[in-house]
Backbone as a ProteinNet text record, in pm:
[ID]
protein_1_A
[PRIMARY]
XXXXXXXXXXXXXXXXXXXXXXXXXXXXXXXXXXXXXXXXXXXXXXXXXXXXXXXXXXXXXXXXXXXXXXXXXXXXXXXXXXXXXXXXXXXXXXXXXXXXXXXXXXXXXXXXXXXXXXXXXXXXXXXXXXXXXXXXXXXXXXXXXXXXXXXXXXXXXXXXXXXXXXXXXXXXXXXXXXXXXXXXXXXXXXXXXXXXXXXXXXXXXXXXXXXXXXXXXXXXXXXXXXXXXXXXXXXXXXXXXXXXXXXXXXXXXXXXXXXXXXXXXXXXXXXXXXXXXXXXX
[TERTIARY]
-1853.6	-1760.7	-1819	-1815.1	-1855.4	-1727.2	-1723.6	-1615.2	-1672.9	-1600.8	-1599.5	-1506.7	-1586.9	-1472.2	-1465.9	-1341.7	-1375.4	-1314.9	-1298.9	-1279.3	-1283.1	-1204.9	-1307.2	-1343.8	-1405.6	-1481.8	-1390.4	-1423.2	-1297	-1264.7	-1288.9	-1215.9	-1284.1	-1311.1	-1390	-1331.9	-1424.9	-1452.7	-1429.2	-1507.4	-1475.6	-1385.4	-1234.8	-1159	-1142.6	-1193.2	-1157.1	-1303.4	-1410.2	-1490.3	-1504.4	-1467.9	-1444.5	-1300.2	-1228.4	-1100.1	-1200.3	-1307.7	-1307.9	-1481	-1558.8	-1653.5	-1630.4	-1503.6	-1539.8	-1467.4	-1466	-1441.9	-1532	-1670	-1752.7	-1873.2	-1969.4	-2123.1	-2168.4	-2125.5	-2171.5	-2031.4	-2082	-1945.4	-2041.8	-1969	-2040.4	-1943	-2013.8	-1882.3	-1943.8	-1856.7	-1851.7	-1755.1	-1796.1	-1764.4	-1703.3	-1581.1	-1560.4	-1518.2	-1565.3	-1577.4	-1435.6	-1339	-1237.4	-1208.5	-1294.8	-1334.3	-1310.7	-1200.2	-1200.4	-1094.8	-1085	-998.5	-856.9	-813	-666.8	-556.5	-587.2	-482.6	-488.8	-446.2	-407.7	-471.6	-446.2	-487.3	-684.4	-710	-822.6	-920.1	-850.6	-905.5	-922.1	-792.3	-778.1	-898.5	-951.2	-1005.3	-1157.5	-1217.8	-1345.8	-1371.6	-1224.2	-1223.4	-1275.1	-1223	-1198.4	-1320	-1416.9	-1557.3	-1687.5	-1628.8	-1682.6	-1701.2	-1560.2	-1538.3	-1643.3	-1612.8	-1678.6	-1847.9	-1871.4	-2051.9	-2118.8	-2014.9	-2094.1	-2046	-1963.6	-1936.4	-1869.6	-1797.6	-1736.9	-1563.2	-1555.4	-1465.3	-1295.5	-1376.7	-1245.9	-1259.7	-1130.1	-1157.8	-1061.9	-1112.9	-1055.8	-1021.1	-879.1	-858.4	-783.7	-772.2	-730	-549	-459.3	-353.2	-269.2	-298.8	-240.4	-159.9	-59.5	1.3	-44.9	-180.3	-281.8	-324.7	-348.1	-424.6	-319.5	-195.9	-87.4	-51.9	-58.5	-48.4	-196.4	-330.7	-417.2	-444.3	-379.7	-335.3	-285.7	-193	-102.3	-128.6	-224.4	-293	-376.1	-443.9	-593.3	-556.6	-443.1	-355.4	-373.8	-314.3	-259.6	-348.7	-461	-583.8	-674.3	-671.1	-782.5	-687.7	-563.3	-490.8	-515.3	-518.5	-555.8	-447.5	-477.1	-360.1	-412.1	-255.2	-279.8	-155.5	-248.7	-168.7	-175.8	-87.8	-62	-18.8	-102.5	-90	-146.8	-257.2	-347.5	-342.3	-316.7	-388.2	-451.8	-490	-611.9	-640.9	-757.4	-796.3	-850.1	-837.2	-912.8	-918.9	-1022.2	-1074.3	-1017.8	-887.8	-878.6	-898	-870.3	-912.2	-838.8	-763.6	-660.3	-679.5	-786.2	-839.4	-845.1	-824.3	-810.1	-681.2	-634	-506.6	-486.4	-364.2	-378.2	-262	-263.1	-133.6	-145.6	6.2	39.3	176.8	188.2	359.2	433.8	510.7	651.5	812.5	904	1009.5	951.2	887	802.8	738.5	655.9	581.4	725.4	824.2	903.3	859.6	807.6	725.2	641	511.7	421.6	403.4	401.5	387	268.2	232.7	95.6	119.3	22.3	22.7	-97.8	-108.7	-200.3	-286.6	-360.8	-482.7	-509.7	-429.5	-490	-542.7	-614	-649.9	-824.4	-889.6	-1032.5	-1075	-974.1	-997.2	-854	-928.9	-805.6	-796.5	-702.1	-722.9	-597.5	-648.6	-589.9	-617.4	-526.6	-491.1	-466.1	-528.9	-526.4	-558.6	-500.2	-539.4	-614.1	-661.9	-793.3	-766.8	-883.5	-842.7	-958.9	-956.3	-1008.5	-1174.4	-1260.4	-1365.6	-1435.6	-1513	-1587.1	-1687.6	-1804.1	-1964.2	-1960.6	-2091.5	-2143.6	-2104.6	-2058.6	-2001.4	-2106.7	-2116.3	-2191.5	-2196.3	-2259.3	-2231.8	-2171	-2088.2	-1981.2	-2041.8	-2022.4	-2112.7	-2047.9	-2176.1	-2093.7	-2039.4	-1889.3	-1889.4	-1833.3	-1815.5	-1790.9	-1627.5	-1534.7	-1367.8	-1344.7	-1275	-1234.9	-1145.4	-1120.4	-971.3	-869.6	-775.7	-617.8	-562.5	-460.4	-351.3	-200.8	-179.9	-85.8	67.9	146.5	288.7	377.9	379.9	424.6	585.7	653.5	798.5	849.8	767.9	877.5	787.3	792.9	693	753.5	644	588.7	524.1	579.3	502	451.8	309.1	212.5	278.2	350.1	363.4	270.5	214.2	162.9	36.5	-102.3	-177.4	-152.5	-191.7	-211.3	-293.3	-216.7	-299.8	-268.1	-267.2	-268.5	-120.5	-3.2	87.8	27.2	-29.5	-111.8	-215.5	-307.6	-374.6	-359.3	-264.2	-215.8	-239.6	-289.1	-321.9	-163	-55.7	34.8	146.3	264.9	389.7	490.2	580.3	717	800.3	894.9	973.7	1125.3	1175	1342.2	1405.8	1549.7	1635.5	1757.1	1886.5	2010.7	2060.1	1990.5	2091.2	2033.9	1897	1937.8	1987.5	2066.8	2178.7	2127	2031.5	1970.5	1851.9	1832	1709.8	1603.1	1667.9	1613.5	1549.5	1627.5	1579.4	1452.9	1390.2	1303.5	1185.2	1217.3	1106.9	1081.3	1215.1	1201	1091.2	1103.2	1076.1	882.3	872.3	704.2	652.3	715.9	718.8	644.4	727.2	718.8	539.7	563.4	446.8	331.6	362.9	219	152.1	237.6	207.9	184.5	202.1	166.8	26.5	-28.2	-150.4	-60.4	4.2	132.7	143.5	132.5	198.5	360.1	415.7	563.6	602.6	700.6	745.1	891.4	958.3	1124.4	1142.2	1322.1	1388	1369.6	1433.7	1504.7	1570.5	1638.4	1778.4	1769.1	1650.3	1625	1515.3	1473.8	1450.4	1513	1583.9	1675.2	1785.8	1866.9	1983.1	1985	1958.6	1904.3	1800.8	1716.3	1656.2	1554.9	1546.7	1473.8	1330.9	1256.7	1104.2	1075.9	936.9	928	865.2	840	805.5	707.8	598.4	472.8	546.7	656.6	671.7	791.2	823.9	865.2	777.1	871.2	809.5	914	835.2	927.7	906.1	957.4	936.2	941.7	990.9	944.5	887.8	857.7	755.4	647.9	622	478.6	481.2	375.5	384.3	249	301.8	255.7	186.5	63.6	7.4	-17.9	26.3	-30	-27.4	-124.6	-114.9	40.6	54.8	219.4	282.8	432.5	521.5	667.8	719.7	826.3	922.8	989.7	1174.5	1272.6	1309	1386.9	1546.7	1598.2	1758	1737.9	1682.6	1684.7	1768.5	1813.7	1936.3	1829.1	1733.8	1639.2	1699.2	1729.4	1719.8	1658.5	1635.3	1482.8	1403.3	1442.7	1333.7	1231.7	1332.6	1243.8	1153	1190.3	1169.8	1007.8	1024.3	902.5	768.6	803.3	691.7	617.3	705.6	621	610.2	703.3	710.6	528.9	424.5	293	259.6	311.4	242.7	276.9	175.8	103.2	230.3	271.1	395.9	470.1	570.7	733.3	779.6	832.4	968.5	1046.2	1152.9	1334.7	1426.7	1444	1545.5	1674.9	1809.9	1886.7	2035.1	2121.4	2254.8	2291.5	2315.1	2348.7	2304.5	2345.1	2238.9	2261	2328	2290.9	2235.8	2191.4	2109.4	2009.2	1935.5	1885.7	1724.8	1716.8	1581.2	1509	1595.8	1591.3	1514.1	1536.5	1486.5	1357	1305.6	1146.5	1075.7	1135.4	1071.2	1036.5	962.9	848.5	971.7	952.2	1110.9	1138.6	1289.7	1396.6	1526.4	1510.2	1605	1726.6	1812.5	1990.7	2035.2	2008.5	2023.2	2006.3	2035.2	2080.6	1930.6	1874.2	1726.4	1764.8	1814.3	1851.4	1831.7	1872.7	1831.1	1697.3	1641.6	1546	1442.1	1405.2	1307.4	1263.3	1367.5	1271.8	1217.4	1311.4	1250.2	1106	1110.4	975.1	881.7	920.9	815.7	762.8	829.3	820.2	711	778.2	658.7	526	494.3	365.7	266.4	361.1	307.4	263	307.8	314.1	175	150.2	37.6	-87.3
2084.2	1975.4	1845.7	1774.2	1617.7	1515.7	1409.4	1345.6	1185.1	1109.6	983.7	869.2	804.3	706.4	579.8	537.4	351.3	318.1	173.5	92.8	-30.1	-113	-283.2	-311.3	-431.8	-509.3	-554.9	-471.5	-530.3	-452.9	-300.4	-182	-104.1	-12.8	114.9	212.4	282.1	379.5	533.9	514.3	650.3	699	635.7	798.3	865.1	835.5	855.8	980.8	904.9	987	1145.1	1143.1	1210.5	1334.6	1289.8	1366.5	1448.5	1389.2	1441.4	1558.6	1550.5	1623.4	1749.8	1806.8	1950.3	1996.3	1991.9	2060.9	2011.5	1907.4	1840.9	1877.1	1908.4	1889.6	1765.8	1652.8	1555.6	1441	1320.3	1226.6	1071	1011.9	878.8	767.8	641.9	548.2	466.2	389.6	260.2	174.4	30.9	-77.5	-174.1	-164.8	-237.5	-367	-467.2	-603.2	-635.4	-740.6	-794.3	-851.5	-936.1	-1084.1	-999.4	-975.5	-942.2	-801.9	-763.5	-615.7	-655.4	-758.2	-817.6	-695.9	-686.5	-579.4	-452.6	-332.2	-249.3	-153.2	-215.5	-101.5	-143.2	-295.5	-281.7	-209	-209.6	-133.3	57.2	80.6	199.2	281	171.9	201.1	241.1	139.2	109.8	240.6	287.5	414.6	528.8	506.8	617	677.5	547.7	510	586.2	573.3	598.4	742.2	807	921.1	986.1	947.7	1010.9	1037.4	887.3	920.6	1008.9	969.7	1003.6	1205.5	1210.4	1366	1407.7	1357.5	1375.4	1483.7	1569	1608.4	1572.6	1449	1433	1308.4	1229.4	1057	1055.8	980.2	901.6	783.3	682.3	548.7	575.3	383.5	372.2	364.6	405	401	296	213.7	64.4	70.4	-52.4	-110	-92	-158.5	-179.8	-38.4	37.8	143.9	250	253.4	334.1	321.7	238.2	144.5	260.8	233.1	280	393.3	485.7	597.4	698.3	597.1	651.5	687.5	572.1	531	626.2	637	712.1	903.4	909.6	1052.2	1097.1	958.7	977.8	1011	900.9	870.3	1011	1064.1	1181.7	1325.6	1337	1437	1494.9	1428.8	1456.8	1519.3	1607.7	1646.1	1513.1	1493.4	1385.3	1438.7	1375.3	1413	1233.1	1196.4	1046.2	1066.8	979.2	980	1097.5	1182.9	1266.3	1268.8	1389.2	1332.9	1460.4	1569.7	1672.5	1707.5	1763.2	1859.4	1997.4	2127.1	2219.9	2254.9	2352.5	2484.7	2638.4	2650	2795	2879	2992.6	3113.2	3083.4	2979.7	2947.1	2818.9	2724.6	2586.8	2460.4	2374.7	2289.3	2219.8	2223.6	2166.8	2064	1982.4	1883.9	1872.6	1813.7	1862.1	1682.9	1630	1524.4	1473.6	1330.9	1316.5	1283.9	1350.5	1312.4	1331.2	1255.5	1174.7	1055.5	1029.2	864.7	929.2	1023.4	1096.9	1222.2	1229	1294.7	1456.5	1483.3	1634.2	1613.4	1685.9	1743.5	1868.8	1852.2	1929	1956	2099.4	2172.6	2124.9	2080.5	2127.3	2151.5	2223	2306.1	2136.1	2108.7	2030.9	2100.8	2171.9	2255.7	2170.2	2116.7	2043.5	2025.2	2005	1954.7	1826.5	1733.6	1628.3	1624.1	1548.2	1566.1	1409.3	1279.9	1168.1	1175.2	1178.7	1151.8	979.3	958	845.7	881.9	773.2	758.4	716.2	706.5	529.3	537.7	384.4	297.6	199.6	148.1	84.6	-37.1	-198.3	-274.8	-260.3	-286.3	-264.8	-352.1	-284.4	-381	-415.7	-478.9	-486	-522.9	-514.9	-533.6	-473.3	-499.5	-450.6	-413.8	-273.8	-250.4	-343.2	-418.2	-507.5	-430	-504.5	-446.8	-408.1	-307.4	-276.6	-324.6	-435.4	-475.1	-371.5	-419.7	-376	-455.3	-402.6	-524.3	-450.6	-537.7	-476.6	-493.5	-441.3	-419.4	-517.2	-580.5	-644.6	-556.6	-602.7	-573.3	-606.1	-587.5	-650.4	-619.2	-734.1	-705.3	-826	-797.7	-871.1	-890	-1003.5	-1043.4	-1051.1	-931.2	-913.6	-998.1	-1024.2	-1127.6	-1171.1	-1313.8	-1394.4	-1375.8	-1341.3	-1347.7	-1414	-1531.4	-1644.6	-1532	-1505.7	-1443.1	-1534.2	-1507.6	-1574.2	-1484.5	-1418.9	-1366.2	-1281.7	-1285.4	-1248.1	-1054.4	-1010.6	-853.4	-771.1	-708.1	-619	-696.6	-799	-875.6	-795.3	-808.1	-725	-590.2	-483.5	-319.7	-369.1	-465.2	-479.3	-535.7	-628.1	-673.2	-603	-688.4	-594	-631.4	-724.2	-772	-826.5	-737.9	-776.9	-806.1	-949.2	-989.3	-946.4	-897.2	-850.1	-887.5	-914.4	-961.4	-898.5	-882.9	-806.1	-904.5	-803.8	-914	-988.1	-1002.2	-1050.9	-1187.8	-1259.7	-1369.7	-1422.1	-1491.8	-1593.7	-1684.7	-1685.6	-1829.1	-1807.1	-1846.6	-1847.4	-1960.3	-2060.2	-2177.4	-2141.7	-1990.1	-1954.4	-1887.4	-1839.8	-1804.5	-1883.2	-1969.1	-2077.1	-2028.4	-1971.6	-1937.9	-1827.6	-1712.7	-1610.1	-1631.2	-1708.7	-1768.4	-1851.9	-1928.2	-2000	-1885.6	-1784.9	-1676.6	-1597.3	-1569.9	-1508.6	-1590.7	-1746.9	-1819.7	-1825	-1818.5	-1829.2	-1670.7	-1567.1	-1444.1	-1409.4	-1474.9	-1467.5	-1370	-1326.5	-1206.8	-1259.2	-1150.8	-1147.7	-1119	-1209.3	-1185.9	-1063.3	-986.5	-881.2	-890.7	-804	-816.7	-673.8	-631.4	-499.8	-540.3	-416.6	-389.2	-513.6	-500	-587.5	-758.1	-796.8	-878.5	-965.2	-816.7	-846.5	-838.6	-698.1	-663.3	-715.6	-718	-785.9	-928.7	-989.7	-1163.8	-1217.4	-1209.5	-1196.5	-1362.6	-1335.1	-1422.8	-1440.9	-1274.1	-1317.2	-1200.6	-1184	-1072.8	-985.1	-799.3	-724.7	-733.3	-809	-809	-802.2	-880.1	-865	-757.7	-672.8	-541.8	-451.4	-438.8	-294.8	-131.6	-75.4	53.8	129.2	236.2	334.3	256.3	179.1	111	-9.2	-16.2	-169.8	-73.2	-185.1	-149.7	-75.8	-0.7	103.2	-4.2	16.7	-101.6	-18.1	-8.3	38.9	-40.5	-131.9	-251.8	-234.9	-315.8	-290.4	-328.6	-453.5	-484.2	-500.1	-419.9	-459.3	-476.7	-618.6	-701.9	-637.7	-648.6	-624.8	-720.6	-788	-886.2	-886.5	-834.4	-797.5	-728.9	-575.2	-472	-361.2	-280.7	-187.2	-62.8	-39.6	103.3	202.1	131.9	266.1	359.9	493.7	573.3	523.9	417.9	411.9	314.1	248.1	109	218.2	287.5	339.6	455.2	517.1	531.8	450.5	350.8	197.9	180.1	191.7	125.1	228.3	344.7	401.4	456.4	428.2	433.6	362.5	232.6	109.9	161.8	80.1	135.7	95.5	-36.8	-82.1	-145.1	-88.7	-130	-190.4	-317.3	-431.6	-451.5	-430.3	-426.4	-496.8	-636.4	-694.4	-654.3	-663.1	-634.8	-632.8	-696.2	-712.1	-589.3	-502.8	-355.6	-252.7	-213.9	-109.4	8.8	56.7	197.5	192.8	84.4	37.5	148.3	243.4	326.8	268	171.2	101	149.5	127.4	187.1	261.2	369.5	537.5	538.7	452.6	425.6	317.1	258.2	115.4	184.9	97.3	97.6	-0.2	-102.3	-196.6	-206.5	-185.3	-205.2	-392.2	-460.9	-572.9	-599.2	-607.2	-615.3	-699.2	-844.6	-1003.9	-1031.3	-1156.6	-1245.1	-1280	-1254.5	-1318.7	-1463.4	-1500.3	-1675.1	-1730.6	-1646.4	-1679.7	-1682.2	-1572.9	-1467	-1580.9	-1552.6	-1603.4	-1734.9	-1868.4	-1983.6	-2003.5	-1837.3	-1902.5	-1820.3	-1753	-1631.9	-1737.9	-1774.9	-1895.9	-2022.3	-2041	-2179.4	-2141.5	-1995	-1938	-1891	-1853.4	-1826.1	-1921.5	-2059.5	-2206	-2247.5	-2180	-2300.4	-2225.2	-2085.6	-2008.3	-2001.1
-937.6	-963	-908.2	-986.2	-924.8	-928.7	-860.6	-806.2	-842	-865.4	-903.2	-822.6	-721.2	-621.8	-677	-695.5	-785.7	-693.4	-638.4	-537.4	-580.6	-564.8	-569	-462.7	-457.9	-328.9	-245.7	-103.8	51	84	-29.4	1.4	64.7	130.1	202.6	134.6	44.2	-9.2	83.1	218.7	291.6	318.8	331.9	298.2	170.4	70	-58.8	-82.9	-33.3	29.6	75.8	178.5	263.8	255.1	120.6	53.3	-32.7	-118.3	-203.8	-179.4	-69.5	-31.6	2.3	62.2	46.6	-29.5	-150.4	-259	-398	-391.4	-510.4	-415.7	-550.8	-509.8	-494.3	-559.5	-548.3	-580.6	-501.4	-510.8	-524.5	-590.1	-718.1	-626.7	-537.3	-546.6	-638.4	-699.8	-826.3	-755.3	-741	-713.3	-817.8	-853.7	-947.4	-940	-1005.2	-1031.9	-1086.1	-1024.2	-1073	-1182.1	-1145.5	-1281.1	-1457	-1525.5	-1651	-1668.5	-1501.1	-1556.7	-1462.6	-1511.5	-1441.2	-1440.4	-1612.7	-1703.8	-1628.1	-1609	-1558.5	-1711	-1850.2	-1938.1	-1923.4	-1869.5	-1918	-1830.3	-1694.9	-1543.4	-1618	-1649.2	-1691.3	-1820.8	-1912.2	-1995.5	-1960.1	-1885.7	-1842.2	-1758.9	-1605.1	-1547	-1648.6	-1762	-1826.8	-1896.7	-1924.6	-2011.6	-1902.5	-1751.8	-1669.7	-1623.5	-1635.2	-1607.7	-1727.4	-1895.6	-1956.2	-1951.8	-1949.6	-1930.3	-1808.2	-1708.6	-1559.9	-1583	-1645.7	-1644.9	-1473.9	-1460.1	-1361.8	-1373.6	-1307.9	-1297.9	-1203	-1108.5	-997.8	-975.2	-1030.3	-986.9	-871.6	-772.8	-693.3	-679.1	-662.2	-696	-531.6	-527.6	-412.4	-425.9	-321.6	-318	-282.7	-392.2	-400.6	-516.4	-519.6	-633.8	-790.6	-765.6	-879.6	-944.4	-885.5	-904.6	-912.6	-872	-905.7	-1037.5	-1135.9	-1282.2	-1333	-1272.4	-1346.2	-1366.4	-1231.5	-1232.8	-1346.8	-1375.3	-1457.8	-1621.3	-1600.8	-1749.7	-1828.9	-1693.4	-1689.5	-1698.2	-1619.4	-1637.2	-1792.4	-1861.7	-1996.4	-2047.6	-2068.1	-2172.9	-2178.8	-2028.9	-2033.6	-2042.5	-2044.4	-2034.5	-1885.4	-1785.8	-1681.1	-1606.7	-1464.3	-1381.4	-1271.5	-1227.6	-1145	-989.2	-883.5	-768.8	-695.6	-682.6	-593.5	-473.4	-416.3	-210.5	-170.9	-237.9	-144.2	-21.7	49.4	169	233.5	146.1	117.1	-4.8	-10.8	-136.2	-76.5	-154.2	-142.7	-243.6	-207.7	-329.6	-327.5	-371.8	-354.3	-512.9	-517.2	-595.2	-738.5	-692	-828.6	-879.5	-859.8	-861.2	-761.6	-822.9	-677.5	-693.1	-525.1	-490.9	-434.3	-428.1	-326	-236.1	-102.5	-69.4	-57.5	-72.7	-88.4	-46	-2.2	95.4	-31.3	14.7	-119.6	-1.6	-67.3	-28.5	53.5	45.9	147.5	260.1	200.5	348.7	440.6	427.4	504.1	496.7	371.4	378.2	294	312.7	242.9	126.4	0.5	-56	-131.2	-141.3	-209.3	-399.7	-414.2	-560.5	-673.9	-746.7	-812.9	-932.7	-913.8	-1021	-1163.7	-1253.1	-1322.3	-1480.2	-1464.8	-1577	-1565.5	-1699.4	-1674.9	-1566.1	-1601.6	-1549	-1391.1	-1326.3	-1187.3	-1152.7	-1148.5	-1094.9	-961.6	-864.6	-724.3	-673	-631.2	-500	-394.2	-315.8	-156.6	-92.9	49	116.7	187.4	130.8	205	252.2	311.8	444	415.1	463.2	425.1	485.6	389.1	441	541.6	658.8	749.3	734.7	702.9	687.5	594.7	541.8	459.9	320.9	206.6	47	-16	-107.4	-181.9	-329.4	-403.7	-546	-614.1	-704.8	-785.6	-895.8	-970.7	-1090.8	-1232.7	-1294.2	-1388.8	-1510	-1577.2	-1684.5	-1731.3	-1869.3	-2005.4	-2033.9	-2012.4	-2026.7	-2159.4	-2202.2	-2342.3	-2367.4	-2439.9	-2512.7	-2514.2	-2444.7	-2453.2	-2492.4	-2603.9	-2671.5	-2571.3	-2532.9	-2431.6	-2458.5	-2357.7	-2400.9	-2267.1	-2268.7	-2115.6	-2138.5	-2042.2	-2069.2	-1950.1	-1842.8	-1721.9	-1676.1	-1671.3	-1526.9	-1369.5	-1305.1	-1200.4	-1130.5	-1005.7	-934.2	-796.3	-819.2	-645.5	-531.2	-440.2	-305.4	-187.5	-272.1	-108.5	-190.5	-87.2	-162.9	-168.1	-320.2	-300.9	-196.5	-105.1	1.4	109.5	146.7	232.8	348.9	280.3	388.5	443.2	354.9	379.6	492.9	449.6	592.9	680.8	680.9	820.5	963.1	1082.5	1198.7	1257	1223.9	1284.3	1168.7	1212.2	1073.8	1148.9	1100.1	1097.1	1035	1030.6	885.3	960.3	906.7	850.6	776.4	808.5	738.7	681.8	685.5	655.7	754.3	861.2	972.4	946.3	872	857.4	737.1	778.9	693.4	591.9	561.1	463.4	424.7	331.7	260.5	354	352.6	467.6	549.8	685.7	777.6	802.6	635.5	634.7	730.1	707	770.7	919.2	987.5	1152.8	1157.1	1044.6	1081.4	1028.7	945.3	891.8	1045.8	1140	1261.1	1337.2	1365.6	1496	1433.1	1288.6	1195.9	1241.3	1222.5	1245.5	1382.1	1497	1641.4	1658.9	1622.6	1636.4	1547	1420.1	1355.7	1222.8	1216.9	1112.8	1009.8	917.6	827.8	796.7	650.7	714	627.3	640	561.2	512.8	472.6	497.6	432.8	431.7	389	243.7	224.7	48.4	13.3	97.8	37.5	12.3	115.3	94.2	-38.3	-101	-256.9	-364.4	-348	-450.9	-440.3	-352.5	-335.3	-333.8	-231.5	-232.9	-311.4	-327.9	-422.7	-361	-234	-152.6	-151.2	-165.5	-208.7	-286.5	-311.2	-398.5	-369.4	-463.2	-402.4	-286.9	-314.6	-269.5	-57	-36.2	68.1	135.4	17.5	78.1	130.9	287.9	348.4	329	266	282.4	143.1	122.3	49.4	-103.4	-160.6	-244.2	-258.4	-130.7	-153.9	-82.9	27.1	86.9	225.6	213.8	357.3	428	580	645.6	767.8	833.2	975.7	1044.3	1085.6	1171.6	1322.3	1422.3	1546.7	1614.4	1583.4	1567.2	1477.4	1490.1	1398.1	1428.6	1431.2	1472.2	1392.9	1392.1	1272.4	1348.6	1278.7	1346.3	1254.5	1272.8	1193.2	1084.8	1144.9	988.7	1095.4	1030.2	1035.8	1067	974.7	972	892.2	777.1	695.4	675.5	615.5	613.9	518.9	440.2	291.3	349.3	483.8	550.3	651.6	723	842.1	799.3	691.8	618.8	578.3	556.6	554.1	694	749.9	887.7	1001.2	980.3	1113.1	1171.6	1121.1	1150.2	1231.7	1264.1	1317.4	1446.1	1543.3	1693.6	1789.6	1739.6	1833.3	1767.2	1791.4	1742.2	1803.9	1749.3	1878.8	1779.8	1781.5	1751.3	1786.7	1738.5	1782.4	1658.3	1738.8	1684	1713.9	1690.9	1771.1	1775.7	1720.7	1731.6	1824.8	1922.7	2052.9	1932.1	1844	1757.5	1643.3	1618	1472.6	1479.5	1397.8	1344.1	1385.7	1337.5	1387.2	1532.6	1579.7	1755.7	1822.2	1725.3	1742.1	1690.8	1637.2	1563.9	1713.1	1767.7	1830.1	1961.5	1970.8	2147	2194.4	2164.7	2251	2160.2	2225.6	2142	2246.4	2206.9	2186	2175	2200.4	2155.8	2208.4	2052.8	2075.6	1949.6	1911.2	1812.2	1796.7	1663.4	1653	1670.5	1616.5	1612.4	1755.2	1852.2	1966.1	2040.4	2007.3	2041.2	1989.7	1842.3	1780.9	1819.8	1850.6	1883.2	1998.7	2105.5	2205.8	2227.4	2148.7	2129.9	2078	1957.5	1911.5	2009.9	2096.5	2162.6	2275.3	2357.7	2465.6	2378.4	2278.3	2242.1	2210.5	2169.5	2182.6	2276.2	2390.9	2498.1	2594.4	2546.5	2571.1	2483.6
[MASK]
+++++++++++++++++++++++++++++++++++++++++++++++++++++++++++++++++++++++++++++++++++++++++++++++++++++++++++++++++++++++++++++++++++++++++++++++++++++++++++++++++++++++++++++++++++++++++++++++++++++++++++++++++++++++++++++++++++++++++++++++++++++++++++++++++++++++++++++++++++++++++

């Protein structure tokens, strides 16, 4: 079996790597070039052009936004079995399996690859050093149809690698206030984050700055919450990160039980004066 790793440039290839070596004789990374494969079908096609020549039996994509889209594509196009959020492979007597987190990581489940072709996801981590060159290819034309605009406020990946996250919930009151919680973000070096509710419901910023089981899962060295409740869909996103601080008027807010400190105070209070001492240091 041979294995096929695509990546773009920034990304580190080695866990994707390192998933897919003991169970392939040989493993291929490809560096793929941005410039032309915006589209998700045209990323998907070129994967697919790739898989065929190189004769590869096992693609690996990274477990992002982007690549969850190409995933899906690439499933289709090759009749592939597909497993998302890897986080093993083996070889047993009955083919190869993968065991993978499902409900937002809360359990792990086994499942059987039984197809010629196998495309798995899984996460990577921003690369350090030096980048291998991206290998050119020529993207196909897409005939495509734009059903909703979308303004980028925040760059893609940028919340996933964060070494340091702010995030906000409902406890603030205004769209305005956003500004406090970008304040505390800039004097800390952070990126800012927020809950569910504060996309779907308010409709204050967009996915790109959800943390949690449907936005973005977050590992950062710090991670702030400044008026979130802790639901489990939130509490799944982040509960990885190294240190937890919890502010929160509530001493039984759910959040709690996840945090290194836990807080029980009015961010409104909290925050300028948090912002003002990191200034003044």
């Amino acid at each position: 079996m041979s294995a096929l790793v695509i990546v773009e440039p920034g990304q580190d290839p080695q866990n994707l790597v390192a998933l897919a070596q003991p169970v392939t004789d040989a493993v291929e990374v490809v560096v793929l070039a941005v410039a032309g494969l915006e589209a998700g079908e045209a990323t998907a096609e070129v994967v697919a052009g790739l898989v065929s020549s190189r004769g590869a039996d096992l693609v690996l994509l990274p477990a992002t936004p982007r690549f969850a889209e190409v995933a899906a594509l690439l499933t289709g196009r090759l009749d592939a079995a597909c497993a998302p959020d890897a986080i093993a492979l083996a070889m047993t007597p009955d083919g190869l399996t993968a065991d993978r987190l499902l409900y937002g990581g809360v359990v792990v489940g086994t499942v059987a690859l039984q197809r010629p072709v196998r495309v798995v996801t899984a996460v990577v981590k921003p690369l350090e050093g030096a980048a291998a060159a991206p290998e050119a290819v020529t993207p196909p034309a897409v005939a495509g149809k734009t059903l909703t605009g979308r303004t980028e406020t925040a760059a893609e990946g940028g919340l996933a690698n964060a070494e340091r996250v702010v995030a906000f919930g409902r406890a603030l009151r205004s769209q305005d206030d956003i500004a406090l919680v970008q304040a505390l973000a800039d004097a800390l070096g952070a990126a800012v984050g927020c809950s569910r509710p504060i996309v779907d419901d308010n409709k204050w910023l967009d996915l790109s700055y959800q943390v949690g089981l449907t936005g973005t899962t977050v590992r950062p060295q710090l991670y702030l919450a400044l008026g979130i409740s802790g639901q489990i869909q939130h509490l799944v996103g982040m509960r990885d990160s190294t240190l937890i601080v919890a502010v929160n008027t509530n001493p039984s807010a759910p959040i709690f039980e996840a945090s290194d400190l836990s807080v029980v105070g009015d961010l409104y209070q909290i925050v300028p004066r948090l912002t003002a001492a990191l200034a003044a240091r």
